[in-house]
C-alpha positions as CSV (number, residue, x, y, z in Angstrom):
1,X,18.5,210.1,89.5
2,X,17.4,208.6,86.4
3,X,14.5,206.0,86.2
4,X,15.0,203.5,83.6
5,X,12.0,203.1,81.2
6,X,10.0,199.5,81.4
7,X,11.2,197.8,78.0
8,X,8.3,197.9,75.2
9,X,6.6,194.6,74.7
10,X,2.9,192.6,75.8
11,X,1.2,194.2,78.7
12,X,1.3,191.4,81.6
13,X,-2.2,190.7,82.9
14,X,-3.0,188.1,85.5
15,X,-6.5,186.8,86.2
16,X,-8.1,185.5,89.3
17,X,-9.7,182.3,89.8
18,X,-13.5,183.6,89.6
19,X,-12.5,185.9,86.2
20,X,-10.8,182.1,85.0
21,X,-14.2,180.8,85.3
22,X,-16.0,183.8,83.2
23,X,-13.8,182.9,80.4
24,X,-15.9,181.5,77.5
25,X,-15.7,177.9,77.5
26,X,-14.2,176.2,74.1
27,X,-17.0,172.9,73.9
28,X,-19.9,174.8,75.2
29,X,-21.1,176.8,72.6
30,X,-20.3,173.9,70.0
31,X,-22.3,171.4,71.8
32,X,-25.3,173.5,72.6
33,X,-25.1,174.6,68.6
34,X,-25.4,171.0,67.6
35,X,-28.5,170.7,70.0
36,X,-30.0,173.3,68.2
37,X,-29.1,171.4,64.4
38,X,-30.1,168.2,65.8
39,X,-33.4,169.8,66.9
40,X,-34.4,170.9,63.6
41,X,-33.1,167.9,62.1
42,X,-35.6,166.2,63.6
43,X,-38.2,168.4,63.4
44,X,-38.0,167.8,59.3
45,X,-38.5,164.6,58.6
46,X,-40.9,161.6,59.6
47,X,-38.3,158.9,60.0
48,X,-35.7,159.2,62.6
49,X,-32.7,161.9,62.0
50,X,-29.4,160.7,62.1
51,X,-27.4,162.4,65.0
52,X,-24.3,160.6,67.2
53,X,-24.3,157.4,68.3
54,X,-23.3,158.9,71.7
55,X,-25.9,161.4,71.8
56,X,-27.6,160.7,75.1
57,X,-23.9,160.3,76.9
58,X,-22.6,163.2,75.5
59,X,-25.9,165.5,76.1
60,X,-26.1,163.8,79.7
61,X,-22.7,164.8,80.7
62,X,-22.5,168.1,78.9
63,X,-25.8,169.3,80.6
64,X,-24.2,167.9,84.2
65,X,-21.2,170.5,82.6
66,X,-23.3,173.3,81.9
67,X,-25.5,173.1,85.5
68,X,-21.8,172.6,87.7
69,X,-20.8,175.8,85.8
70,X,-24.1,178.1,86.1
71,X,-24.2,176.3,90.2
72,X,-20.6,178.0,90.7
73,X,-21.3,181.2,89.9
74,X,-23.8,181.6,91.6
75,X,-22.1,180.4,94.9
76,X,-20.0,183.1,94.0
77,X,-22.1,185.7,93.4
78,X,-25.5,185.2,94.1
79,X,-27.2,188.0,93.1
80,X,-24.7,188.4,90.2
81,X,-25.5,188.9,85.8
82,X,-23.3,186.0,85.1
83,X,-24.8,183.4,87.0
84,X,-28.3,184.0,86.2
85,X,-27.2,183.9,82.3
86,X,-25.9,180.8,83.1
87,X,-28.7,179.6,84.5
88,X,-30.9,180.2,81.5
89,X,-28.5,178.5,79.4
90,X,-28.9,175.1,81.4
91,X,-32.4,175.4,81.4
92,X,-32.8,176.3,77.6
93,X,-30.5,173.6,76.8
94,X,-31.9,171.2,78.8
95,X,-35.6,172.2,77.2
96,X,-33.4,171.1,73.7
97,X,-32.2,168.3,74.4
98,X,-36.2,167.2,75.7
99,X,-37.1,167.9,72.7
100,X,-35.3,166.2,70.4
101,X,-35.7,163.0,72.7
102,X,-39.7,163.5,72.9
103,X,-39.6,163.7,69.4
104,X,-37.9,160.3,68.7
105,X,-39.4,158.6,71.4
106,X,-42.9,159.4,69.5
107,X,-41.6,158.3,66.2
108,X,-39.9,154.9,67.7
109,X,-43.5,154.5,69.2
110,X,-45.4,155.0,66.2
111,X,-42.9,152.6,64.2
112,X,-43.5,149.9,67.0
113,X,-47.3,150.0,66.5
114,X,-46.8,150.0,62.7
115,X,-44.4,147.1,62.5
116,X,-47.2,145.2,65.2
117,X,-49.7,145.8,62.6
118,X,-47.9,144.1,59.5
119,X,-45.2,146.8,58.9
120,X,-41.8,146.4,58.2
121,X,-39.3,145.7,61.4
122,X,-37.0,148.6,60.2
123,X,-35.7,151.7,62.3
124,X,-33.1,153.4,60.6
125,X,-30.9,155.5,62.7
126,X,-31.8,154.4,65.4
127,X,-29.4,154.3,68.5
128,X,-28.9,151.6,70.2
129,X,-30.6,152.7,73.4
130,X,-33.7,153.4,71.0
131,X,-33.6,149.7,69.3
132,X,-33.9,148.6,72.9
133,X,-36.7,150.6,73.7
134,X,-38.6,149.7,70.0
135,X,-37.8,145.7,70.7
136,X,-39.2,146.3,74.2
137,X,-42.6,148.2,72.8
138,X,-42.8,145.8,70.2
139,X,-43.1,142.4,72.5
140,X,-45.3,144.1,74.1
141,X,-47.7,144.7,71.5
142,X,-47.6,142.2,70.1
143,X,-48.4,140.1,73.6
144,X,-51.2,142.7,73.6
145,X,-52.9,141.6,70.4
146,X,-52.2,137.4,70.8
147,X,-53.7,138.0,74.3
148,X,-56.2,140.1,74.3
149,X,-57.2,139.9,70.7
150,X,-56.2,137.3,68.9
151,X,-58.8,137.3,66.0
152,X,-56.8,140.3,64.9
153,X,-53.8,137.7,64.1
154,X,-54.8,136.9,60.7
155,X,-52.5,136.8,57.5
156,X,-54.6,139.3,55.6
157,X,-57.7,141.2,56.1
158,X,-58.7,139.7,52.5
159,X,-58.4,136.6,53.7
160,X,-61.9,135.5,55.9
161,X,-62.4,132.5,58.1
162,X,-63.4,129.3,56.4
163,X,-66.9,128.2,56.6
164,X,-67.5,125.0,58.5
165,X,-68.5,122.0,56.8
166,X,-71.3,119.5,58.3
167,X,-69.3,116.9,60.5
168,X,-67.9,113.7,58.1
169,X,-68.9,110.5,59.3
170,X,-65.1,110.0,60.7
171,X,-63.2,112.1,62.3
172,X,-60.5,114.2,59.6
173,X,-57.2,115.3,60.5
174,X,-57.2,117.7,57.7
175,X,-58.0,121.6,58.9
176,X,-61.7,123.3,58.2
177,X,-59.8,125.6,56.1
178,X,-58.5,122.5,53.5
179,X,-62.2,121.3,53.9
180,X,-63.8,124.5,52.7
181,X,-61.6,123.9,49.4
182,X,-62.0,120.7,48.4
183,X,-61.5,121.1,44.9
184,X,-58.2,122.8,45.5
185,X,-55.2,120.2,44.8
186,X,-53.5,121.2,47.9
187,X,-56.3,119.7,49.6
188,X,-55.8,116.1,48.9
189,X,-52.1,116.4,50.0
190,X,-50.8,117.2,53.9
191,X,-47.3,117.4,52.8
192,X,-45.5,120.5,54.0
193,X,-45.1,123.2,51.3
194,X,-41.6,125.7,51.3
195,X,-42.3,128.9,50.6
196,X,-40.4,131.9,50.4
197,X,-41.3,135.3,52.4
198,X,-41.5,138.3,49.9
199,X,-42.4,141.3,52.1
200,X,-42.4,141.3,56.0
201,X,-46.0,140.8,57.6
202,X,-48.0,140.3,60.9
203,X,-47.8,136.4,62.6
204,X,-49.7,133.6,61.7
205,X,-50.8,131.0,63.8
206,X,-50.1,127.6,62.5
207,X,-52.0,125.0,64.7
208,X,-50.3,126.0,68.2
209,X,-47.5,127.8,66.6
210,X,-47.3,131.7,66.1
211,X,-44.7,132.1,63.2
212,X,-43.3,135.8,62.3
213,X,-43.4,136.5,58.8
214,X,-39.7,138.3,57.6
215,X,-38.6,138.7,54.2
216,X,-36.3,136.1,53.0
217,X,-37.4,133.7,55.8
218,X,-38.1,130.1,53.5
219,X,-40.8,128.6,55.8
220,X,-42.5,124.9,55.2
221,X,-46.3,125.5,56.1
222,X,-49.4,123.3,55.3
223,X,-50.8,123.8,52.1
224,X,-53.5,125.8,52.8
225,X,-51.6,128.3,54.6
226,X,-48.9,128.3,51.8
227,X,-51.9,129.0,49.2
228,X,-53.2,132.0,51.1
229,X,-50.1,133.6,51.3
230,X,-49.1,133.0,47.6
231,X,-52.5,134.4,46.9
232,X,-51.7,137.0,49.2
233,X,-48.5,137.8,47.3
234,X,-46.8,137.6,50.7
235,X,-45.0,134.7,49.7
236,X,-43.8,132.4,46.7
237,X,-43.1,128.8,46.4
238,X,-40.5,127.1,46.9
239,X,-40.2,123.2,46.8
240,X,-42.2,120.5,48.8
241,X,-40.8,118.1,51.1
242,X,-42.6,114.8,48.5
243,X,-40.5,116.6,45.3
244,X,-44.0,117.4,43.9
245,X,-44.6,120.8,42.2
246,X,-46.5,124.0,44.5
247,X,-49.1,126.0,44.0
248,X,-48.8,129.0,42.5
């Protein structure tokens, strides 16, 4: 009897559910590849790196990915090559990913304190989960310094207190810092002066009001403070509320 011949073509092969599993996984590799870029990315510069705007979802749930894998194989096979390799992937991914958030956590920090110093309130690429966090740091230094230090709160370190004068016979409404200058113009008037913010800056207290200095703000102060920050080059004038010219 004659056996007929299998027709030539692909080999069948079948896989079982466990060999499924040690199939290389398409997103993996990607993702742990761009937490290696984004590592060194950050590394490089001072400012903030730009990376996704989902990073910490998409590191969060590909990590949750990686350690379900590396758990199931060792179910499996305890004592098996595959799962321990697995296992050092989660772990050296995870070590990644701590990285590159340490490292922008320290940088969002160290922009907080500069901006709560007189810096400018810019974070570029930031995300918004770090904008949160900066906001949050920020208010909190800057509480710090009107609580606990308020004689820091000054509009410029060239600027120094006014001497007081001896005591007029009647009581003045006009600040001590008008009366230290009394040949100054701006003196002899109390109307408001508008100026215009040139560069961001620490507050200034204005009588019982704090008042954040941003660029572009137009802000009507008393003369006096208007004339420091001109002087300061902080700010330029604007207009007064009488029509009468500013100092400059």
């Amino acid at each position: 009897m004659t056996i007929p011949r299998a027709k030539p073509g692909r080999p069948h092969t079948s896989y079982s559910p466990s060999a499924l599993r040690s199939l290389p996984r398409c997103g993996m590799p990607d993702q742990f590849s761009l937490l290696l870029e984004w590592r060194r990315s950050e590394a490089a510069t001072r400012s903030l790196a730009k990376i996704p705007h989902d990073f910490y979802s998409g590191t969060t749930a590909y990590l949750l990915e990686v350690r379900r894998s590396y758990e199931a194989d060792l179910r499996e096979n305890p004592s098996g090559r595959k799962g321990e390799i697995s296992r050092q992937t989660y772990q050296r991914a995870g070590q990644i990913a701590r990285d590159v958030v340490e490292a922008r956590t320290q940088k969002i920090l160290t922009f907080a304190f500069q901006t709560s110093i007189g810096g400018a309130r810019e974070l570029p690429n930031a995300l918004p989960e770090e904008r949160e966090v900066y906001e949050r740091v920020l208010a909190v230094l800057f509480e710090h310094r009107r609580k606990d230090a308020p004689y820091l709160e000054t509009p410029t370190a060239a600027l120094t207190p006014p001497v007081a004068l001896p005591a007029p016979s009647t009581p003045s409404a006009i600040p001590a810092v008008v009366a230290s200058r009394p040949s100054s113009p701006t003196a002899r008037s109390a109307a408001p002066v508008f100026v215009r913010i040139l560069q961001d800056g620490r507050p200034i207290e204005v009588g019982a009001e704090t008042i954040d200095l941003r660029k572009e703000d137009v802000l009507s102060l008393p003369p006096e403070t208007a004339q420091l920050l001109i002087q300061a080059r902080i700010a330029e004038s604007v207009g007064s509320t009488d029509g009468r010219p500013n100092v400059t």
